[in-house]
Every structure is written in structure tokens, then in C-alpha cells.
mmJSON file of the N, C-alpha and C atoms, coordinates in Angstrom:
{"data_MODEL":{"atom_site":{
"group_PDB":["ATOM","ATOM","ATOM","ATOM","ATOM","ATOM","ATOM","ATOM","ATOM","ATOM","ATOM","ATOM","ATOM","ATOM","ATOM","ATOM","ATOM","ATOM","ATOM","ATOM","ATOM","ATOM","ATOM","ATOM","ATOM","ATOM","ATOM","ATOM","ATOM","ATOM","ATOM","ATOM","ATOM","ATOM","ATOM","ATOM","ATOM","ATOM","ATOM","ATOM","ATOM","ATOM","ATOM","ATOM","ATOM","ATOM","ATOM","ATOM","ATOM","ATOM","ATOM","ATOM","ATOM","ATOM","ATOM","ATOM","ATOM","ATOM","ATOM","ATOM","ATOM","ATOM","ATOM","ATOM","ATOM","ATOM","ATOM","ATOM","ATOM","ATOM","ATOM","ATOM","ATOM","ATOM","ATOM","ATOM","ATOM","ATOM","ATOM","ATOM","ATOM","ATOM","ATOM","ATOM","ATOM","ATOM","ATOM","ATOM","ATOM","ATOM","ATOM","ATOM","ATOM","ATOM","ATOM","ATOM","ATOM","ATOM","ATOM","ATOM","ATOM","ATOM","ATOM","ATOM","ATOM","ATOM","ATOM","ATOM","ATOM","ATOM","ATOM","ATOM","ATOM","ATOM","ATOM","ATOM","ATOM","ATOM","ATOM","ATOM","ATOM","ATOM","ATOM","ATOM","ATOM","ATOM","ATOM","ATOM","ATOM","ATOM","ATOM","ATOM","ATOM","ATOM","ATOM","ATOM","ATOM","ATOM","ATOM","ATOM","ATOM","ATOM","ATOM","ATOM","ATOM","ATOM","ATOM","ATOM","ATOM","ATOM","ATOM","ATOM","ATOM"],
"id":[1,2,3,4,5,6,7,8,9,10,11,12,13,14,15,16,17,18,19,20,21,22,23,24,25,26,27,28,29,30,31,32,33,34,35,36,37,38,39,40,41,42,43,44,45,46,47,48,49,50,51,52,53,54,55,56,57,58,59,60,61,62,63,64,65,66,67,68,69,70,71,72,73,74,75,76,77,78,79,80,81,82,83,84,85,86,87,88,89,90,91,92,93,94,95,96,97,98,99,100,101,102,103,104,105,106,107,108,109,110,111,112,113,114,115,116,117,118,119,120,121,122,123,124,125,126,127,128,129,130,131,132,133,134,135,136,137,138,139,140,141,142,143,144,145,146,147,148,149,150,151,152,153],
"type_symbol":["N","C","C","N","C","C","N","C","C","N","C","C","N","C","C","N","C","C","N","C","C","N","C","C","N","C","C","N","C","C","N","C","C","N","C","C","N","C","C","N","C","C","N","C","C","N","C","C","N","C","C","N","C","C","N","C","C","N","C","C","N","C","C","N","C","C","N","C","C","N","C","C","N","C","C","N","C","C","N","C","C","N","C","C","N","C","C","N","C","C","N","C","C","N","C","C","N","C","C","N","C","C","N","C","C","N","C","C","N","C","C","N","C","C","N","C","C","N","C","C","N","C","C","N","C","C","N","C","C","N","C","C","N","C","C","N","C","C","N","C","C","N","C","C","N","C","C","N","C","C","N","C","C"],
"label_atom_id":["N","CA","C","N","CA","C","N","CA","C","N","CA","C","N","CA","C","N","CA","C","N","CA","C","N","CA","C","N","CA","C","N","CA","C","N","CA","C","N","CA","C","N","CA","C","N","CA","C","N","CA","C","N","CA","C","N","CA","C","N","CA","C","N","CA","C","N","CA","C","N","CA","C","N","CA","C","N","CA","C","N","CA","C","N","CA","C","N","CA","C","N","CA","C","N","CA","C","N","CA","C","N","CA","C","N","CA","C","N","CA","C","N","CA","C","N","CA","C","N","CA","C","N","CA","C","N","CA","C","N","CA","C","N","CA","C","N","CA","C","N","CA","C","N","CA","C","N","CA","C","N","CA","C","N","CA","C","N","CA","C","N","CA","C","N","CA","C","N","CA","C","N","CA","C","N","CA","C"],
"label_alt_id":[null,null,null,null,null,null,null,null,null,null,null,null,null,null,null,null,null,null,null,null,null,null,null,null,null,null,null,null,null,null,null,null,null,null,null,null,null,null,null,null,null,null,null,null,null,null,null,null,null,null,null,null,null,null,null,null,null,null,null,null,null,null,null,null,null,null,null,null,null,null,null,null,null,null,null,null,null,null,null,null,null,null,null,null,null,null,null,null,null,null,null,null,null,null,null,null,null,null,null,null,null,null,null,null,null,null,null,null,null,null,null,null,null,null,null,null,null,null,null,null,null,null,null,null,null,null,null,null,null,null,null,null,null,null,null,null,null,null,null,null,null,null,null,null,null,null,null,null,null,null,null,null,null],
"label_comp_id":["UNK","UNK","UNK","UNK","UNK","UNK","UNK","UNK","UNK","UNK","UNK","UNK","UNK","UNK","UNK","UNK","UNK","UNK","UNK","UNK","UNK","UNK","UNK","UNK","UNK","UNK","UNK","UNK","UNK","UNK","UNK","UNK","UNK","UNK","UNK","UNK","UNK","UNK","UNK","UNK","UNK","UNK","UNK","UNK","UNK","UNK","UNK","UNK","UNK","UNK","UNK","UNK","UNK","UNK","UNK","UNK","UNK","UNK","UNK","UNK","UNK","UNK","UNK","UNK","UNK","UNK","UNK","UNK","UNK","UNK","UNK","UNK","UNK","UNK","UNK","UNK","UNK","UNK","UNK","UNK","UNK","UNK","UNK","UNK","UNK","UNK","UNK","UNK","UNK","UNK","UNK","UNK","UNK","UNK","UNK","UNK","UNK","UNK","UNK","UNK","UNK","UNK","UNK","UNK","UNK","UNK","UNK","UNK","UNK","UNK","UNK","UNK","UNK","UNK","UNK","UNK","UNK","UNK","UNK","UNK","UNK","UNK","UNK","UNK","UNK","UNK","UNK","UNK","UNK","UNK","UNK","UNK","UNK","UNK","UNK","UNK","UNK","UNK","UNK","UNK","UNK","UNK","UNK","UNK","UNK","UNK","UNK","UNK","UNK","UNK","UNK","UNK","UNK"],
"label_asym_id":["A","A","A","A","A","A","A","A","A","A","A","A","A","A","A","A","A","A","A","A","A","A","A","A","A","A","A","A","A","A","A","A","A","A","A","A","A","A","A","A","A","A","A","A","A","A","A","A","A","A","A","A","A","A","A","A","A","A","A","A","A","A","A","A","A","A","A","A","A","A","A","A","A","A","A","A","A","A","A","A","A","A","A","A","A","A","A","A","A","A","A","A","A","A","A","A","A","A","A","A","A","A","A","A","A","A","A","A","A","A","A","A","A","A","A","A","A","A","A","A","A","A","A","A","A","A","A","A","A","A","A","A","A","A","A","A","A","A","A","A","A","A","A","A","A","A","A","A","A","A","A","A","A"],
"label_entity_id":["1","1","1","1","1","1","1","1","1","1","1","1","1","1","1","1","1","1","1","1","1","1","1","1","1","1","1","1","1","1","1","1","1","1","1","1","1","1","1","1","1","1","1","1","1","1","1","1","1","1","1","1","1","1","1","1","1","1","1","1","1","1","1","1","1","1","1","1","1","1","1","1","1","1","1","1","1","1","1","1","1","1","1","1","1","1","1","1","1","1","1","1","1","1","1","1","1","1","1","1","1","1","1","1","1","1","1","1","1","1","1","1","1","1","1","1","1","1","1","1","1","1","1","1","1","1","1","1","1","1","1","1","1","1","1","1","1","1","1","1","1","1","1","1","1","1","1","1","1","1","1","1","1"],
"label_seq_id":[1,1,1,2,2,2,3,3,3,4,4,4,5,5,5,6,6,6,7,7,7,8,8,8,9,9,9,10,10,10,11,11,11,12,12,12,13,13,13,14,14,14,15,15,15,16,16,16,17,17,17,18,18,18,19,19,19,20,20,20,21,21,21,22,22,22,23,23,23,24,24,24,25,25,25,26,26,26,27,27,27,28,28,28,29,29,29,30,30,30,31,31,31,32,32,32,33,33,33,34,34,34,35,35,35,36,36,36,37,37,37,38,38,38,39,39,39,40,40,40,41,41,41,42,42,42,43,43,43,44,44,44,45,45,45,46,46,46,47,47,47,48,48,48,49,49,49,50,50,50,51,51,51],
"pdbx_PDB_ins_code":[null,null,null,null,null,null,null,null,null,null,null,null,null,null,null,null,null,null,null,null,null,null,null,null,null,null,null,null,null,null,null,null,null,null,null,null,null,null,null,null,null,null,null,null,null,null,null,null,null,null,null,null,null,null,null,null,null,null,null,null,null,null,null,null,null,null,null,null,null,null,null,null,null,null,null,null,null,null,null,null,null,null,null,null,null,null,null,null,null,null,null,null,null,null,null,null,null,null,null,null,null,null,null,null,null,null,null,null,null,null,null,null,null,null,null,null,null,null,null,null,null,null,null,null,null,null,null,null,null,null,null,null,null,null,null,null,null,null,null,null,null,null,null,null,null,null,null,null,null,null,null,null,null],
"Cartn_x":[105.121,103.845,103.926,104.906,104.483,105.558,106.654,107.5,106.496,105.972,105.051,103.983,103.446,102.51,103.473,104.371,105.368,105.76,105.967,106.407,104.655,103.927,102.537,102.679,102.522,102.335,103.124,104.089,105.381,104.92,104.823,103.688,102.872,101.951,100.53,100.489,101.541,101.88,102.682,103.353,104.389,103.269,102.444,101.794,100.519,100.063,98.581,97.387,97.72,96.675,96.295,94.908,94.381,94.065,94.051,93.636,94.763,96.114,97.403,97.764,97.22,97.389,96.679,95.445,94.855,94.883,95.089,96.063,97.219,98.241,99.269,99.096,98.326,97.331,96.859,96.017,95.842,96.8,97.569,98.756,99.685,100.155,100.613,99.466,98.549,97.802,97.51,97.782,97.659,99.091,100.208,101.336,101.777,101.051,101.259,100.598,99.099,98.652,98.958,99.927,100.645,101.214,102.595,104.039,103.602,102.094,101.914,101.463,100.578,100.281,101.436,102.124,103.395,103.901,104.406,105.246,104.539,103.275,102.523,102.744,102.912,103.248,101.992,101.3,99.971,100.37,99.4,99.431,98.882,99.594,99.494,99.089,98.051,98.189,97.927,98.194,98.216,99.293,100.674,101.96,102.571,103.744,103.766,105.12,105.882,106.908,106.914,107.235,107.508,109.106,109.725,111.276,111.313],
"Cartn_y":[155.065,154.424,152.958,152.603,151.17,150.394,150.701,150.44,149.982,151.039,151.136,149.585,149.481,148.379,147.126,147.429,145.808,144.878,146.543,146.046,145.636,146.384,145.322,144.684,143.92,142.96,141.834,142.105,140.567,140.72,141.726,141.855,140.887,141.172,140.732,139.093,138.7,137.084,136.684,137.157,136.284,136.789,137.527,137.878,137.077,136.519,136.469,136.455,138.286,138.944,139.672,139.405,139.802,141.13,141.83,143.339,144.123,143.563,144.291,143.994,142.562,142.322,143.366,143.254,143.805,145.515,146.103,147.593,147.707,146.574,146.603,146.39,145.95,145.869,146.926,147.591,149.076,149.462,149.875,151.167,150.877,149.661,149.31,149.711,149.788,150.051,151.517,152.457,154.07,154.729,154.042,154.467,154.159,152.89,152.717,153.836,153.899,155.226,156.54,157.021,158.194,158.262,157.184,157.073,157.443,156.496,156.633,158.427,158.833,159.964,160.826,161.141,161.516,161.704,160.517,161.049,161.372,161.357,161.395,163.037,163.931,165.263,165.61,164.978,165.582,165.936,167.01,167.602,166.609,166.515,165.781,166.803,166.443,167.366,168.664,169.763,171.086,171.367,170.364,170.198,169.576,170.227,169.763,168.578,169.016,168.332,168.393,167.138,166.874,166.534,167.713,168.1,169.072],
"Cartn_z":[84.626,84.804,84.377,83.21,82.874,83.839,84.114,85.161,87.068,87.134,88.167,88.099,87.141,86.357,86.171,85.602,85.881,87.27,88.006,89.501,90.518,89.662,90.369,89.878,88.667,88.5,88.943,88.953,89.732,91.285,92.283,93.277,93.388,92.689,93.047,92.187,91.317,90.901,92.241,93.055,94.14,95.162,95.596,96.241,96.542,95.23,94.623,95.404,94.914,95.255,93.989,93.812,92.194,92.244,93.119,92.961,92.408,93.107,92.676,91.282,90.913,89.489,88.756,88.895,88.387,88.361,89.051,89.137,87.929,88.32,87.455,85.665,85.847,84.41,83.751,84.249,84.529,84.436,85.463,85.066,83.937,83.287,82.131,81.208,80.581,79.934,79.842,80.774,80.941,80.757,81.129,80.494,79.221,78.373,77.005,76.431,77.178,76.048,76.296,77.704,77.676,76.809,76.702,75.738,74.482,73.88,72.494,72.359,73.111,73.032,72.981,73.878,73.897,72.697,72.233,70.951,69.9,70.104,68.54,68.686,69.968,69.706,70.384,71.029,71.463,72.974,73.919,75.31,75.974,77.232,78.113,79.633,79.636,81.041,81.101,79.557,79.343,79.38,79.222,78.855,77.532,76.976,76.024,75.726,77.058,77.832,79.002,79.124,80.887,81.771,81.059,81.554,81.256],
"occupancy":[1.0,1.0,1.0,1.0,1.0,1.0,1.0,1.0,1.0,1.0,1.0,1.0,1.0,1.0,1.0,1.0,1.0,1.0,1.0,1.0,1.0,1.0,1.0,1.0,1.0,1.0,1.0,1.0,1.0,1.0,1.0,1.0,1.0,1.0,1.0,1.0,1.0,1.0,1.0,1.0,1.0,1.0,1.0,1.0,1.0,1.0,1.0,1.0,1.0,1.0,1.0,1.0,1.0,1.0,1.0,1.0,1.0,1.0,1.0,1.0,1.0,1.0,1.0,1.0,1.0,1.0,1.0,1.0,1.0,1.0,1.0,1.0,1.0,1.0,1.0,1.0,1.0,1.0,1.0,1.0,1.0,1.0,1.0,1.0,1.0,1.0,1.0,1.0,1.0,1.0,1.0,1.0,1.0,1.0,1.0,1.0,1.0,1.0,1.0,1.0,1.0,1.0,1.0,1.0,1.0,1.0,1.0,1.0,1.0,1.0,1.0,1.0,1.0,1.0,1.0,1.0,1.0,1.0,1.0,1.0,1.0,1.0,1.0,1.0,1.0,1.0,1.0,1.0,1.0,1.0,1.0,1.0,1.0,1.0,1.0,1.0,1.0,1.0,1.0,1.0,1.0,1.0,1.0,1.0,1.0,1.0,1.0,1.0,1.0,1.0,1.0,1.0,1.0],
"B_iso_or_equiv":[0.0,0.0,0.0,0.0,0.0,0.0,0.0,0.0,0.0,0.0,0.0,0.0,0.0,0.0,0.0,0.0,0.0,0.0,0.0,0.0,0.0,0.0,0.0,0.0,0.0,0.0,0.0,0.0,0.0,0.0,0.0,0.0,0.0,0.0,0.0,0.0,0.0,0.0,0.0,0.0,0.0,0.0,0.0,0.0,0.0,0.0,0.0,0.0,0.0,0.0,0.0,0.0,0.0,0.0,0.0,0.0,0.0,0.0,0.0,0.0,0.0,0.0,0.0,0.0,0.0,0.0,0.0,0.0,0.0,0.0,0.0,0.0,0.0,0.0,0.0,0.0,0.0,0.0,0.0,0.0,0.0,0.0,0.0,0.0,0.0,0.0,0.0,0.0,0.0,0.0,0.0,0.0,0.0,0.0,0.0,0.0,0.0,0.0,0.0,0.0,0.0,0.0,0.0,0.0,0.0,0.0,0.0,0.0,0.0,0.0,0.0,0.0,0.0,0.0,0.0,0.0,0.0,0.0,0.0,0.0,0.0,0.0,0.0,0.0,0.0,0.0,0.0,0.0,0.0,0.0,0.0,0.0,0.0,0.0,0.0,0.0,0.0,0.0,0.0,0.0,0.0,0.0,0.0,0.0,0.0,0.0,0.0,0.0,0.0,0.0,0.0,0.0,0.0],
"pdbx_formal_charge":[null,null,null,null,null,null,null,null,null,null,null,null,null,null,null,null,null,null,null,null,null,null,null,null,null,null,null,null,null,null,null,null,null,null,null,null,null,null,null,null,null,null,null,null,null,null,null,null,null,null,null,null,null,null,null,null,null,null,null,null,null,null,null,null,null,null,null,null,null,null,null,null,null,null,null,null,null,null,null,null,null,null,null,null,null,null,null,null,null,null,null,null,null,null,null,null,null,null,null,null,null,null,null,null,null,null,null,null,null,null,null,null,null,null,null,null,null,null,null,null,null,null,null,null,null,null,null,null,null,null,null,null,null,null,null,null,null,null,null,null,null,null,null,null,null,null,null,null,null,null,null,null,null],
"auth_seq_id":[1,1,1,2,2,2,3,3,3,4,4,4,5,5,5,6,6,6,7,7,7,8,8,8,9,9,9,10,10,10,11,11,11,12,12,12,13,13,13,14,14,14,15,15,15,16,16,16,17,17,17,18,18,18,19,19,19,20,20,20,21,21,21,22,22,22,23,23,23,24,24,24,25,25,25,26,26,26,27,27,27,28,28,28,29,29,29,30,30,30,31,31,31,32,32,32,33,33,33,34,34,34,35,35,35,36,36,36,37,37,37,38,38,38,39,39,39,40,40,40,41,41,41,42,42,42,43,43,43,44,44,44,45,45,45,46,46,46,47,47,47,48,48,48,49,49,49,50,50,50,51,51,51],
"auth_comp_id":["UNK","UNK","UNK","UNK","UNK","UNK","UNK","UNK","UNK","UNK","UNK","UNK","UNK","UNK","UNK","UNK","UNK","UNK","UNK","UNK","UNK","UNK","UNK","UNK","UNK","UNK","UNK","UNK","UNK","UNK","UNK","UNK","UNK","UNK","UNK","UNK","UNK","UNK","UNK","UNK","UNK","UNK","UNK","UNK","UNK","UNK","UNK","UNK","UNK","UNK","UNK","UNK","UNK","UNK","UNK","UNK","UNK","UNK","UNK","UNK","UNK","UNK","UNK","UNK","UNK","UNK","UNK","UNK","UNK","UNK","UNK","UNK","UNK","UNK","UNK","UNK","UNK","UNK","UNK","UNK","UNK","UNK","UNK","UNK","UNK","UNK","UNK","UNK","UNK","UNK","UNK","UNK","UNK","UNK","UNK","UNK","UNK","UNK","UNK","UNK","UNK","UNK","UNK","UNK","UNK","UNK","UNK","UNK","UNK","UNK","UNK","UNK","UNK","UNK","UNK","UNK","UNK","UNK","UNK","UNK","UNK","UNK","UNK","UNK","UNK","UNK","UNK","UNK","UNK","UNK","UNK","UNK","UNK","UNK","UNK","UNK","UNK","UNK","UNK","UNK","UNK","UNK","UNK","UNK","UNK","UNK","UNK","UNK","UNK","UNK","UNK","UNK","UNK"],
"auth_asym_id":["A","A","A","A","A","A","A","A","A","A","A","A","A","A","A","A","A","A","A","A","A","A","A","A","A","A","A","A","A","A","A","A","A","A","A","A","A","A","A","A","A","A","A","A","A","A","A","A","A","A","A","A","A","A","A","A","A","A","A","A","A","A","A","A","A","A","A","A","A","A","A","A","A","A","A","A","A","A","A","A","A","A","A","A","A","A","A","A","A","A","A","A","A","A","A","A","A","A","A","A","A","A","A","A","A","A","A","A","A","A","A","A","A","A","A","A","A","A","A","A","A","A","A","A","A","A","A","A","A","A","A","A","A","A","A","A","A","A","A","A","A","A","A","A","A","A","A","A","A","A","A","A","A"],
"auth_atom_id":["N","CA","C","N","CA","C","N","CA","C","N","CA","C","N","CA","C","N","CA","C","N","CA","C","N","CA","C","N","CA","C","N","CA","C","N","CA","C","N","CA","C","N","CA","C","N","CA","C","N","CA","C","N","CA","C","N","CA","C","N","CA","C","N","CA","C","N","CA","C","N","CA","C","N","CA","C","N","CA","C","N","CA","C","N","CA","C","N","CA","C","N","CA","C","N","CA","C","N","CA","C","N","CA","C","N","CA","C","N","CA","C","N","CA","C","N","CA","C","N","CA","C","N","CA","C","N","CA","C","N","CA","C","N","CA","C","N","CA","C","N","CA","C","N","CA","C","N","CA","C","N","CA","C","N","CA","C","N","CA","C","N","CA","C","N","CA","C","N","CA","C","N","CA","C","N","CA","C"],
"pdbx_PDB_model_num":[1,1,1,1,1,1,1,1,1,1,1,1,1,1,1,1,1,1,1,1,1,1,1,1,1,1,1,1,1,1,1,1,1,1,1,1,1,1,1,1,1,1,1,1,1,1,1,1,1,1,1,1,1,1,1,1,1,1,1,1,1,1,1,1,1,1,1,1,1,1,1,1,1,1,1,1,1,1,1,1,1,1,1,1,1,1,1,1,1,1,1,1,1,1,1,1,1,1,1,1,1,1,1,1,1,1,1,1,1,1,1,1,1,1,1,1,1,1,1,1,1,1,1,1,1,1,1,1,1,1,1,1,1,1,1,1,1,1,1,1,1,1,1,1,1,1,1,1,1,1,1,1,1]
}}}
């Protein structure tokens, strides 16, 4: 997800188009608080791993 959010964002800067920025913003911001969730040991999804 934050991978996903990086690659909008260089997108939507060579692009400039602010919606894709703004997505990529977003999805960096929802995969930081997966990761943190994640390791704090908490369920994701009704999963407790995702492998």
C-alpha cells in the first residue's frame, strides 16, 4: 500500500494531476496505519497474518 502511494505520488508530480496526488497521499497514509497496526499484533481484516 505505501509503495502503491509512492508510485502515485511521482505520477501525479510528473503528471500534475492533483487527484492522483492526492490518492497517493491517501494510500501512504492507510498503509502507514496498516504496518503500525500490524506489528503492534493487532487483526487486520479478521486476520492475524497475511502469509
Amino acid at each position: 500500500m505505501i509503495v502503491l502511494g509512492v508510485v502515485l505520488l511521482i505520477i501525479g508530480f510528473v503528471a500534475k494531476i492533483a487527484i492522483v496526488w492526492t490518492l497517493g497521499i491517501l494510500a501512504i497514509v492507510v498503509g502507514a496505519v496498516l504496518a503500525i497496526a500490524g506489528t503492534a499484533g493487532r487483526e487486520i481484516g479478521g486476520r492475524r497474518h497475511w502469509y
